[in-house]
Every structure is written in structure tokens, then in C-alpha cells.
C-alpha positions in Angstrom: 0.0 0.0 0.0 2.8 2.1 0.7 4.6 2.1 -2.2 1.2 2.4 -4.5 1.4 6.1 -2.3 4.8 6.8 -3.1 4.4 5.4 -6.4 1.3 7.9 -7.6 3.1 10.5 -5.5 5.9 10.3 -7.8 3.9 10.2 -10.9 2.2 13.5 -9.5 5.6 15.3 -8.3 6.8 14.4 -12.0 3.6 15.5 -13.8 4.0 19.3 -11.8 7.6 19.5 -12.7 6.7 18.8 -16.0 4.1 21.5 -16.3 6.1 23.6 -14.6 9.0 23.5 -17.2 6.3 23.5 -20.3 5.2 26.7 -18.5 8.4 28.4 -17.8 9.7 27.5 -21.1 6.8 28.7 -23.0 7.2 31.7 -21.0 10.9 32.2 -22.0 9.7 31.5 -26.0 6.8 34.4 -25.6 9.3 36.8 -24.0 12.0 35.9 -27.1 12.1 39.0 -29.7 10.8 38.2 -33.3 13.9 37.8 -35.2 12.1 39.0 -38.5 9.2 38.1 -41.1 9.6 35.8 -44.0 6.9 36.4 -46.9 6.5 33.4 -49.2 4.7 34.3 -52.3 2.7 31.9 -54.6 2.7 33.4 -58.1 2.3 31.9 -62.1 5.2 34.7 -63.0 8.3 36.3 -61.7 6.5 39.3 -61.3 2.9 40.2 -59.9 0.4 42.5 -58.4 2.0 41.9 -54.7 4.7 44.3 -53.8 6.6 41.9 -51.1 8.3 44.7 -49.6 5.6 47.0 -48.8 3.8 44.0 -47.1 7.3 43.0 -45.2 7.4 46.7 -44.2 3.9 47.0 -43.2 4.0 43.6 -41.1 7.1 44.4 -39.5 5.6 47.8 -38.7 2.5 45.7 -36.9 5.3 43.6 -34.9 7.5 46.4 -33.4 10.3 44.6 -35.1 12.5 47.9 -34.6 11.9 47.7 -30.9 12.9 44.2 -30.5 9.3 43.4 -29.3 8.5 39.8 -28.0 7.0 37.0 -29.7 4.1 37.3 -27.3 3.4 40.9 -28.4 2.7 40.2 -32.4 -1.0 40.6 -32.8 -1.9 38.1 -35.5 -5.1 38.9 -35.6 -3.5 42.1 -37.8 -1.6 40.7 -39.4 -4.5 39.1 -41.1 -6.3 42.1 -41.6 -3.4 43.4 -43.5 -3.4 40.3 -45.6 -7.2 40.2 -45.8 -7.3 44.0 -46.9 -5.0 43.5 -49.9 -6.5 43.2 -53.3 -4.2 41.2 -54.7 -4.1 38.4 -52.4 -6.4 35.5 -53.1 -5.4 33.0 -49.9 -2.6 33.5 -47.0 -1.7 32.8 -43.6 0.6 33.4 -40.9 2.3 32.0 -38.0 5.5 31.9 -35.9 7.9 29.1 -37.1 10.4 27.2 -35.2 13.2 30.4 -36.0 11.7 32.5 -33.7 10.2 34.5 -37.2 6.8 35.6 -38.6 6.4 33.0 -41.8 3.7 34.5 -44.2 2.6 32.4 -46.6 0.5 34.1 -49.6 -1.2 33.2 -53.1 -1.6 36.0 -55.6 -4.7 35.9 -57.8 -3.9 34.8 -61.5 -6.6 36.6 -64.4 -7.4 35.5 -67.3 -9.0 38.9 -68.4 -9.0 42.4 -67.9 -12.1 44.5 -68.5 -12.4 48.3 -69.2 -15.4 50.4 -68.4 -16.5 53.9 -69.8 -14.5 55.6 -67.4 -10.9 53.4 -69.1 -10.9 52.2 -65.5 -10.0 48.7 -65.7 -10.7 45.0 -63.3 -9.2 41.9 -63.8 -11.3 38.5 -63.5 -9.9 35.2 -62.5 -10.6 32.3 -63.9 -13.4 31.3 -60.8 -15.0 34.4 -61.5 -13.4 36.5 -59.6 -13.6 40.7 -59.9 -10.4 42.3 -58.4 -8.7 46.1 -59.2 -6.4 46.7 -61.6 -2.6 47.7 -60.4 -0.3 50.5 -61.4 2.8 48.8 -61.4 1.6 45.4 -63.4 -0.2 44.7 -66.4 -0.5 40.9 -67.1 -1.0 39.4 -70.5 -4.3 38.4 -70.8 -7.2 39.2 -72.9 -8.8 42.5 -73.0 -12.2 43.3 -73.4 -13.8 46.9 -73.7 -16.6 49.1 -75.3 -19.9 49.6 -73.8 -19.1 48.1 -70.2 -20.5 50.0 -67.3 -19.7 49.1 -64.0 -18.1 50.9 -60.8 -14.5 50.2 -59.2 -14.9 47.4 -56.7 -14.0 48.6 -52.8 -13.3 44.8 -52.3 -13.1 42.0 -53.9 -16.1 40.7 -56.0 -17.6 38.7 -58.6 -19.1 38.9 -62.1 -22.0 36.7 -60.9 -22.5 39.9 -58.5 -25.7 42.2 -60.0 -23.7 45.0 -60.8 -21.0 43.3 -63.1 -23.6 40.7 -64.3 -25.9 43.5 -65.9 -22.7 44.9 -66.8 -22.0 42.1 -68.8 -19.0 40.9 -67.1 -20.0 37.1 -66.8 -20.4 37.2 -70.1 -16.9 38.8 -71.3 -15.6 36.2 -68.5 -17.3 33.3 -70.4 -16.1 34.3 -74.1 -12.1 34.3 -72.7 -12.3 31.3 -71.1 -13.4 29.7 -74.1 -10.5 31.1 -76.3 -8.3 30.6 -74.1 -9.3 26.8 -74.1 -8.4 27.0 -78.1 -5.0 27.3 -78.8 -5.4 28.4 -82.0 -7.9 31.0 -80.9 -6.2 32.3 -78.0 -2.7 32.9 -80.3 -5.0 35.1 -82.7 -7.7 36.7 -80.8 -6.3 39.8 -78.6 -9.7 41.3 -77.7 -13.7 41.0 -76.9 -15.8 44.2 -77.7 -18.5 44.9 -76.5 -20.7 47.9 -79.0 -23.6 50.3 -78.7 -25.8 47.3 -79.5 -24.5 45.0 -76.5 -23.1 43.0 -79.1 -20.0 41.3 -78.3 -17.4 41.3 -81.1 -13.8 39.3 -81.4 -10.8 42.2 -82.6 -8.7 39.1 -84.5 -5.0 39.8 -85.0 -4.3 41.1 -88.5 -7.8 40.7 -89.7 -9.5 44.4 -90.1 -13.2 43.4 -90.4 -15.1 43.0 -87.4 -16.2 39.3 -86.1 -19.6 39.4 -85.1 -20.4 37.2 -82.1 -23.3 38.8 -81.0 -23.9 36.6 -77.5 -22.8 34.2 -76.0 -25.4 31.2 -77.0 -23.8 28.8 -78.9 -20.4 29.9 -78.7 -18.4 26.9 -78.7 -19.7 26.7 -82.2 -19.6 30.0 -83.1 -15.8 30.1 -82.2 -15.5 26.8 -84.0 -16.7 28.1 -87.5 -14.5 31.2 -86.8 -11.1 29.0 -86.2 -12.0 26.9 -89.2 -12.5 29.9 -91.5 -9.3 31.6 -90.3 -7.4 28.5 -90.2 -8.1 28.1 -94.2 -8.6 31.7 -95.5 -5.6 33.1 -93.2 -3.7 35.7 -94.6 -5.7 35.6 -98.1 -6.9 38.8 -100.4 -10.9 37.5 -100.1 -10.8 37.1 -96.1 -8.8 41.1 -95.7 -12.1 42.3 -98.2 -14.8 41.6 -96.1 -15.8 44.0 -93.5 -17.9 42.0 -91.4 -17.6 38.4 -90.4 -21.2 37.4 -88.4 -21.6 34.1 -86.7 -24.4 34.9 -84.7 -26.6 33.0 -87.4 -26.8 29.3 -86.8 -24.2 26.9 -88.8 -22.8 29.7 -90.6 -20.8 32.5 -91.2 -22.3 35.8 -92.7 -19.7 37.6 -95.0 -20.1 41.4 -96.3 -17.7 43.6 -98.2 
């Protein structure tokens, strides 16, 4: 019986010192300075929208780095709002790694189209849909679509199944890239979507002066089919450079005028 008694006791003495020592340790860890902030950046190209250093500079600004201020200090919770708040930025997080450092870990949003309003103020669109502000110090290569689109700057993040950009036509000009850019062919010799007084959506082709004629987007897979197989054969030629409209908004065919 006795040593059952000594033998818990032990267990217990054991299990205090151990909490003891998580305790003081964890202590010790909180009251450790930040060493500094590593940003990892998820991106398709070498440049982007992000500007890393303003976001190092703004986080460290957040975490008193200057001032040497403890691990326990660093309000996460704002650093999240900083990430949350920029544009750019489609996923992140952030914790403290192992290094005693603040380990950001972001994903810029990739477009796939940028659209101009009346205004010439511009929003890109991501592939899901998407609707985020254009940047000053990057321009992406993607398709461009412009003419009769009327819509507002976004204050956040949106997306073109959102009233204001649907009616705009935005899901639309969304749905007609997406389907070029699925045809190679296509997306190497279609640089723009136009959208005219009528609410017509036309294609700009490259090198081609008439205007293609899509009119909506019912149909289209077929309607950009008969336009790749009539470029694809009359490329280049004196009868395809004479017309000055190409319509396929008629079914099963493509209606020519000079």
C-alpha cells in the first residue's frame, strides 16, 4: 500500500515538474524578440500584383520589429487584416515558425482577363469568377475586353455573378475568354472582346481588319469553331482582308459582307 502512495506521488511530483517547465519554457519563448518576417509568395510569373516589400514593411511595422518586441506581443489577428485587406491576395496565412520568425505564406490571384469600363478604368477577373482592381505597377497578359461596359470600381473583392457586373455584362466577357483561351489556335490570334452600342460582343482578330460578329454568348463553342476553321483556311488571303464584317451569330454559318 505504501509504495502504490509513493508510487502515484511520484507520478504527480513528476507531472507538476513537467508543467512547470512547459510553463516556464513557454514563458521564456513568448518573452523571445521576433527575429524577423519571411513572406512566401505563390505566383504563375516572376513578377505580380503583390509588392513583397511593402507587405514585409507593413508587417514588421505591426510587430514592433525595430523595438525588439516579444514573440508574445505580435498581434496576429493584424496581421491578417493586412493580408485580408489586400486586393491582390487571393489566400494566406501566418504564423510563428520554429526560428523565432513571422512566416507569411500568400497566393496571388492569376486573371485571365481584364475588362475596361467607360470611365478606361479597368478590373481583372480570375478564372473562378473572380472581380479584383487593376494595379499601377503590373499589367499581365491576358485578354482584353472593352466598349460599352458599365460598371463601378470594386471597394473589395467581387464577382461577375454579383448584380452590378452581371448586368454589366461581365460574366459574359468572362465566359467568351475562357473559351478562347481553351483553343490554342484562338487564344494565339484573338487579342480582344468588344462589346458595341448594341450589346453586341465582337472578337478584334489579330491582323484581320473586319469585325467578327459574335453577338452573345449562346452557342459559342460553335460559333468560335466556324471562326477558327475559316481563319485557319482563308488566313492571310486577299478574299478574307475584303470583307468587312464576319457574323456568326446566325446558326451553322458565317455571314460575310464587303
Amino acid at each position: 500500500m505504501v509504495k502504490k502512495i509513493l508510487k502515484i506521488a511520484l507520478w504527480v511530483i513528476t507531472g507538476a515538474a513537467l508543467i512547470v517547465l512547459f510553463v516556464f519554457g513557454r514563458k521564456q519563448y513568448l518573452d523571445t524578440p521576433l527575429k524577423g518576417i519571411t513572406f512566401q509568395l505563390e505566383r504563375c510569373h516572376r513578377n505580380g500584383f503583390v509588392e513583397k516589400d511593402s507587405v514585409i514593411t507593413h508587417a514588421e511595422a505591426i510587430c514592433k520589429i525595430d523595438r525588439h518586441a516579444a514573440i508574445s506581443s505580435v498581434d496576429m489577428m493584424q496581421i491578417q487584416k493586412l493580408l485580408d485587406g489586400n486586393p491582390w491576395i487571393d489566400q494566406a496565412s501566418a504564423y510563428i515558425g520554429l526560428n523565432d520568425t513571422l512566416v507569411i505564406k500568400a497566393k496571388e490571384f492569376e486573371p485571365v482577363l481584364r475588362v475596361f469600363n467607360h470611365d478606361k478604368g479597368s478590373v481583372y477577373v480570375t478564372r473562378e469568377g473572380i472581380v479584383f482592381p487593376s494595379c499601377p505597377h503590373y499589367s499581365p497578359r491576358v485578354i482584353i475586353a472593352s466598349g460599352n461596359f458599365d460598371f463601378p470600381m470594386p471597394s473589395k473583392n467581387s464577382r461577375v455573378t454579383d448584380s452590378i457586373y452581371a448586368i454589366a455584362g461581365l460574366h459574359d466577357a468572362l465566359s467568351i475568354a475562357l473559351a478562347i483561351g481553351n483553343d490554342p489556335f484562338l487564344s494565339g490570334n484573338v487579342g480582344q472582346i468588344y462589346k458595341n452600342d448594341h450589346n453586341e460582343y465582337e472578337l478584334v482578330v489579330n491582323n484581320l481588319s473586319a469585325r467578327v460578329i459574335l453577338n452573345n454568348t449562346d452557342a459559342l463553342e460553335n460559333k468560335l469553331m466556324r471562326l477558327a476553321t475559316l481563319l485557319e483556311k482563308f488566313s492571310g488571303t486577299e478574299e478574307l482582308n475584303a470583307y468587312k464584317t464576319l457574323n456568326l451569330k446566325y446558326k451553322n454559318q458565317i455571314v460575310c459582307t464587303k
